[in-house]
N, C-alpha and C positions, 0 to 999 in steps of 0.2 A: 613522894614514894611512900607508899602505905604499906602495912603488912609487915609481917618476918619469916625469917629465914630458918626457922625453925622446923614446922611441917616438913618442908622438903628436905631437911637434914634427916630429920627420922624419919622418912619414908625411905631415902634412897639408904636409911643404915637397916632397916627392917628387911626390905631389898636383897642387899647385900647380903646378910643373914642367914636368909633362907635360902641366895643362891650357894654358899658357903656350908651349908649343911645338907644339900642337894648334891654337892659336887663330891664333900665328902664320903658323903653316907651310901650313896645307892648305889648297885651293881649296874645298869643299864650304861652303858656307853652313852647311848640317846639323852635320857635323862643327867647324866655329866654334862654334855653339849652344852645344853639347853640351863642349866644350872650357871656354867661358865660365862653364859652372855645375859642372863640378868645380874650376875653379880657387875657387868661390863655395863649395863643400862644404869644400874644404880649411881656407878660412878660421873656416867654422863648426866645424871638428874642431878646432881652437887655439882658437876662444872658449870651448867646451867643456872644452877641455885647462887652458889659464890656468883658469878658475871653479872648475874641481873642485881644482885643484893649488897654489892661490891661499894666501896667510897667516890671513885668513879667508873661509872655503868659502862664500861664497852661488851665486843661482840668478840671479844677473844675470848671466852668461856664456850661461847657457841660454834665458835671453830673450831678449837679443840674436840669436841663433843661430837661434829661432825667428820674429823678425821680419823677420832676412836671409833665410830660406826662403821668406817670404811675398813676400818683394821678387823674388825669385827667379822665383816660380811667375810671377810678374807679365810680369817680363821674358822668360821663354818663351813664356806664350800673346801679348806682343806681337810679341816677335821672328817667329815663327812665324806670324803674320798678314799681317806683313809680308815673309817670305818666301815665302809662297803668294801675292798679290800679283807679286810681282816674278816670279816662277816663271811665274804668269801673263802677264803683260807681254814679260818676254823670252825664254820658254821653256828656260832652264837655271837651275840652283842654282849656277853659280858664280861667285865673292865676284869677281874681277877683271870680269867684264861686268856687275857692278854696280855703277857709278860715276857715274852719272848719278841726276838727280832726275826728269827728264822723258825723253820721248822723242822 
């Protein structure tokens, strides 16, 4: 096995980073989304990374990675149901006039 584990450690920590300062930083609901699931991919590029780089190499990094993706899709088609909703309700996507449960 050649190579290291290196690159993909700090790719999926750059990753991470950016989705982490996306998710904090911006008003757009959309943009949170979308920030919350590369911080989700990053982490699947290190489960992936540890499995393959690992002392012995199995596919249980790759399964996990694939159940976090399932979790994933999940939490977008809710997320996103619940932002059309609220889009509905108060007629803007952004996260600060969204503080309330009722109106």
């Amino acid at each position: 096995m050649s190579g290291t584990i290196l690159p993909y450690l700090t790719l999926g920590a750059i990753l991470f980073c950016v989705g982490l300062y996306g998710a904090l930083t911006k008003k757009n609901a959309v943009i949170v989304l979308l920030s919350i699931e590369l911080m989700l991919n990053a982490a699947n590029l290190n489960l992936v990374a540890f499995s393959k780089f690992s002392i012995a190499p199995s596919l249980q990094g790759q399964i996990f990675s694939l159940f976090n993706m399932t979790v994933a899709a999940a939490e977008v088609a809710i997320g996103i149901a619940i932002l059309i909703t609220l889009y509905r309700n108060k007629g803007t996507s952004n996260v600060d006039d969204m503080n309330e449960l009722r109106k």
